[in-house]
C-alpha positions in Angstrom: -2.6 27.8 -10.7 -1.4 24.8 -8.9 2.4 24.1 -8.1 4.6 21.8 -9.9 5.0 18.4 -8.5 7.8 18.1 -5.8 10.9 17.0 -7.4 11.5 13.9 -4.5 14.6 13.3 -2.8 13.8 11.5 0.2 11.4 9.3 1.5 10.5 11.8 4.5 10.8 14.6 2.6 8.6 17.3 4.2 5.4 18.5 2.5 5.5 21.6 0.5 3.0 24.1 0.4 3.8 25.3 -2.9 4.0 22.5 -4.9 1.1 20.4 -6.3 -0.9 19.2 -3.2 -4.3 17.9 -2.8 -6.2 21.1 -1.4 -5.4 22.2 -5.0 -8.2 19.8 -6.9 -11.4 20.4 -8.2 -14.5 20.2 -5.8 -15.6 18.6 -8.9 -13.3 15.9 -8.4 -14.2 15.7 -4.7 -16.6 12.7 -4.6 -17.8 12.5 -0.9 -15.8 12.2 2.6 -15.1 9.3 4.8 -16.8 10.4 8.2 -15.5 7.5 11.1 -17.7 7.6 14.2 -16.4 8.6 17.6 -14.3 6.2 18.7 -13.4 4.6 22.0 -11.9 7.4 24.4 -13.6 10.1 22.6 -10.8 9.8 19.7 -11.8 10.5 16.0 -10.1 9.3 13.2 -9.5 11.3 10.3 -12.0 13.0 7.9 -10.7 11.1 4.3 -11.9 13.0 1.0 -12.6 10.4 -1.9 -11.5 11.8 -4.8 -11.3 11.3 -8.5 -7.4 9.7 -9.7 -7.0 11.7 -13.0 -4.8 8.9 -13.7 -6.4 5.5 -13.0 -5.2 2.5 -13.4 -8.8 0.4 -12.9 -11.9 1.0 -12.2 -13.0 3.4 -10.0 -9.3 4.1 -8.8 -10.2 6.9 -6.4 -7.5 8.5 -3.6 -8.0 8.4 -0.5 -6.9 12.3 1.3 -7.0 12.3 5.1 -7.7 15.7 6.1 -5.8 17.6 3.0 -5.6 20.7 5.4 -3.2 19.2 7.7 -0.7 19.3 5.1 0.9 15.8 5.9 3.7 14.5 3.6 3.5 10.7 2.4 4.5 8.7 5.2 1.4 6.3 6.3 -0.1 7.2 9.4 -2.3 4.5 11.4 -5.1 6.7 10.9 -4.9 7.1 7.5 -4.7 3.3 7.3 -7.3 2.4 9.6 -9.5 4.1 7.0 -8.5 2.4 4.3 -8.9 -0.9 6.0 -12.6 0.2 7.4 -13.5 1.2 4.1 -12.4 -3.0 2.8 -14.9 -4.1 5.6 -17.6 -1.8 4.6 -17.3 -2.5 1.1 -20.2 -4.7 -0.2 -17.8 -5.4 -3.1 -15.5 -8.3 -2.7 -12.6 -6.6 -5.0 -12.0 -3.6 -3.4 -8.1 -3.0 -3.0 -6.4 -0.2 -1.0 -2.5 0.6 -1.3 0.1 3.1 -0.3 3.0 3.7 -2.2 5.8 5.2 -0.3 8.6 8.5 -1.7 11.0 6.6 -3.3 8.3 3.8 -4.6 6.5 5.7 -6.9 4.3 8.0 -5.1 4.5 11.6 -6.9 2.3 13.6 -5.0 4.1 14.3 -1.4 0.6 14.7 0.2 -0.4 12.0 2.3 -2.7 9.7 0.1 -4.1 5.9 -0.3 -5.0 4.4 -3.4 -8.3 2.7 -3.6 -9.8 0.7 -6.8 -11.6 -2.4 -8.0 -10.2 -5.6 -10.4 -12.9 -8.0 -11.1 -10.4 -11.0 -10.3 -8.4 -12.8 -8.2 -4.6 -12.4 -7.4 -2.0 -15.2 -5.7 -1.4 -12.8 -2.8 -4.8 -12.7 -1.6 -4.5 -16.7 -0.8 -1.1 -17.7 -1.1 0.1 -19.7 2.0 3.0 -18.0 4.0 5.7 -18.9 6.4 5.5 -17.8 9.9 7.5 -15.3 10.8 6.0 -14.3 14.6 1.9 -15.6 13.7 0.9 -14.7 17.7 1.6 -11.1 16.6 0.0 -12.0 12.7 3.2 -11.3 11.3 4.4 -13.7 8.1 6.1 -14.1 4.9 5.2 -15.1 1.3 8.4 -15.9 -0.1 9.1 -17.6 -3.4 7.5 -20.9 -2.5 4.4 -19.2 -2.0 4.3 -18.3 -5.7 4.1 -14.7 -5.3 5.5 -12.5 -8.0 7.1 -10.4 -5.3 7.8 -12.0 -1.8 7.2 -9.9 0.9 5.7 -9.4 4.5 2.1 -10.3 5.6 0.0 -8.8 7.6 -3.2 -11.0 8.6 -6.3 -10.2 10.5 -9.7 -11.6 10.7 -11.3 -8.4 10.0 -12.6 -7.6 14.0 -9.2 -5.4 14.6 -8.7 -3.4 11.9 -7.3 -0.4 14.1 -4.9 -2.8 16.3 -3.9 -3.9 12.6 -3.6 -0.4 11.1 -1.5 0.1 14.6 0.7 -2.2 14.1 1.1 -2.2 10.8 2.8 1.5 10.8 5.0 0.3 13.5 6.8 -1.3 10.7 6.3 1.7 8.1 7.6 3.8 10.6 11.0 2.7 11.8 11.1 1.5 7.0 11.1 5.6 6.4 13.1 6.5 9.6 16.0 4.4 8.2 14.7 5.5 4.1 13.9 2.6 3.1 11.0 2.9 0.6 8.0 1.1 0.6 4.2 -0.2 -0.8 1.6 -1.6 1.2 -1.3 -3.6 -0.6 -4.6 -4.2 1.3 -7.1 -6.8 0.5 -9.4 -9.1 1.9 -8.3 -12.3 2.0 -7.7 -16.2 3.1 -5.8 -17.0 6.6 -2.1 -17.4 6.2 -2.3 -21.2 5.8 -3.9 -20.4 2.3 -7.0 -21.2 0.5 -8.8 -23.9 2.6 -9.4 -20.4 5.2 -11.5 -19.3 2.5 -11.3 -15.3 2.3 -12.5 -14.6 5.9 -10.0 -12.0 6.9 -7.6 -8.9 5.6 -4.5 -9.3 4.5 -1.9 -6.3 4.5 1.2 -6.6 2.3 4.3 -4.9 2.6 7.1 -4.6 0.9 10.4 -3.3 1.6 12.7 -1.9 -1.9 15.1 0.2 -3.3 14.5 3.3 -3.1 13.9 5.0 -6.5 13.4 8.3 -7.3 12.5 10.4 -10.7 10.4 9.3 -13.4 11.6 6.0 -15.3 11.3 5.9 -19.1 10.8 2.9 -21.5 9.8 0.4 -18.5 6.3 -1.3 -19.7 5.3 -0.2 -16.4 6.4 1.0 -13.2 6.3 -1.1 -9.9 4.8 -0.2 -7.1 1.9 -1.6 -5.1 -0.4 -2.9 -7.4 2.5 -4.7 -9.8 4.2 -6.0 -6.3 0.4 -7.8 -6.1 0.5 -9.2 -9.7 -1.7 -7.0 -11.7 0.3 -5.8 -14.1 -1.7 -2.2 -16.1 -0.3 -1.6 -18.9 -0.3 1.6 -21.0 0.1 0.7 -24.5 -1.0 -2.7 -26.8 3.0 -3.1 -27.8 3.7 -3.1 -24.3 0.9 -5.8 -23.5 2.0 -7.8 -26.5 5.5 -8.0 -25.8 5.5 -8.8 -22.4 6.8 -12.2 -20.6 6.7 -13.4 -17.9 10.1 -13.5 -16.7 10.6 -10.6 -17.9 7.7 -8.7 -16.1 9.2 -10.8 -13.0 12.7 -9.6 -13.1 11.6 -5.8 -13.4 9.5 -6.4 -10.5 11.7 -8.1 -8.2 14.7 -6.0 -9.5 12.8 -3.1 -7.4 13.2 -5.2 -4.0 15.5 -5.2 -1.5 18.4 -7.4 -1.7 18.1 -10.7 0.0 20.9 -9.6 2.4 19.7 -6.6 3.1 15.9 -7.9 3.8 18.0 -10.3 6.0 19.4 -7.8 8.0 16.2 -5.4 8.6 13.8 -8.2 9.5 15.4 -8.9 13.3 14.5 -4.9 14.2 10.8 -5.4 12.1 10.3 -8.5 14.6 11.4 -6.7 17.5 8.3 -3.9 16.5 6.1 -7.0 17.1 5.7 -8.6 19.9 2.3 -11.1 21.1 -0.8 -9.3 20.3 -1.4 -6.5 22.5 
C-alpha cells in the first residue's frame, strides 16, 4: 500500500522512503523511458520514466522521473533538466512545455520529478521582450513592462546547448534551495530575448523566485506554481472560471513572489553564478 504524502517542511527536505514516492506507481501508468545516448566523456545522463499524472492539468500532462531508484528528493538536478530540455528539441510538437515546481511552490510529491504537457496556444512569456540582465551569459529579465503576469528571470538559448543551459541554469536553483527560497522553472521554446521579430528559434527557461509556501491552500481558484507563473490559468470548477478577473487572478499570482526588496537583494549572488559563457 503506498505511503502517505510527505507532510513538507522545507525546501531540501530529504526524500523519504516511506512516504508516497514514484517507485510506488503502476507499470500501468509507466508509459515508456527516456534513454539519452552516451555522451561526451563517456557520461550518461539519466534514464527518465514518462509517466501518467493522475492529476493533469492539460493534455497529455505526463511526469517526468529520472531514475525513481535513486531516491532523489525535489531539488532539480542538471540532469534531470537537460532531459527535459532534449525532450522540447525532440518534440515534433511546437507546444510542448516542461516545468519544475520546487518544495515550498507546490510540488507534493518529494521525489524528484518534471512536469511535461501540451496547450494548443500561445503565452506572453514565450515572446515577451526582456531587459538584460548579463545577455553574454543569456541571463535576463521580464519585468512588468514586458507584460508578463509574473516577472521573473530568463534563461535563453538557441537550442544547440541545451546541456550548458541545463548547467547553468541549476547554478541558480542550487544556491535558491541552499538559502530556501522556493522556486518554479517553466521551459518552452521560444523567440530571442529581444521579442517577437526572433521568431521562436530558441528555448527559453523561466525562473522564478517566491515565498515559500507550504500545506495545501483552500478556497484559492487555483494554486500558483509554474504553469500560472506562465499565464495559463487551469481551473477546477465553472464558478471558479466564471468569476474570475483579471486583477484578481494577477494579485494571487504575484502575491506568491518574492518581495521586490528581497528579489533586489538575491539577484547580485544569482549574477555572480554567471559569468561570460563558458
Amino acid at each position: 500500500m503506498p505511503g502517505l504524502r510527505t507532510a513538507v517542511r522545507s525546501v531540501r527536505q530529504p526524500f523519504d522512503p516511506a512516504q508516497f514516492n514514484f517507485t510506488q506507481i503502476r507499470p500501468a501508468e509507466v508509459l515508456f523511458a527516456l534513454a539519452p545516448r552516451r555522451r561526451e566523456g563517456g557520461e550518461e545522463g539519466p534514464r527518465v520514466l514518462v509517466a501518467i499524472n493522475v492529476s493533469p492539468l492539460e493534455r497529455g500532462h505526463v511526469l517526468l522521473v529520472p531514475e525513481p531508484a535513486l531516491g532523489l528528493a525535489q531539488v532539480l538536478t542538471a540532469g534531470a533538466l537537460l532531459a527535459g530540455l532534449e525532450a522540447l528539441l525532440l518534440s515534433g510538437h511546437p507546444g510542448l512545455r516542461v516545468g519544475f515546481n520546487s518544495l515550498g511552490a507546490c510540488a507534493s510529491v518529494n521525489h524528484l520529478h518534471l512536469h511535461a504537457y501540451y496547450l494548443g496556444r500561445p503565452l506572453r512569456v514565450e515572446d515577451a521582450p526582456a531587459r538584460p540582465l548579463r545577455p553574454a551569459a543569456g541571463l535576463y529579465l521580464l519585468d512588468g513592462a514586458s507584460g508578463v503576469p509574473a516577472p521573473g528571470l530568463l534563461l535563453y538559448a538557441d537550442g544547440r546547448r541545451p546541456r550548458g543551459r541545463a548547467r547553468r541554469v541549476c547554478r541558480l536553483t542550487d544556491h535558491l534551495a541552499a538559502r530556501g527560497v522556493a522556486h518554479n522553472l517553466f521551459a518552452t521554446r521560444g523567440a530571442g530575448p529581444e521579442g517577437p521579430a526572433s521568431a521562436r528559434p530558441g528555448l527559453r527557461v523561466l525562473l522564478w523566485p517566491r515565498r515559500a509556501s507550504f500545506g495545501a491552500k483552500e478556497g484559492a481558484a487555483f494554486n500558483v506554481a509554474l504553469c500560472e507563473l506562465a499565464g495559463h490559468l487551469p481551473l477546477k470548477a465553472a464558478a471558479d472560471f466564471e468569476a474570475l478577473t483579471e486583477a484578481h487572478a494577477l494579485r494571487l499570482i504575484r502575491d506568491c513572489l518574492l518581495p521586490e526588496a528581497d528579489f533586489a537583494q538575491l539577484l547580485p549572488d544569482l549574477l555572480a553564478l554567471l559569468p561570460a559563457e563558458d
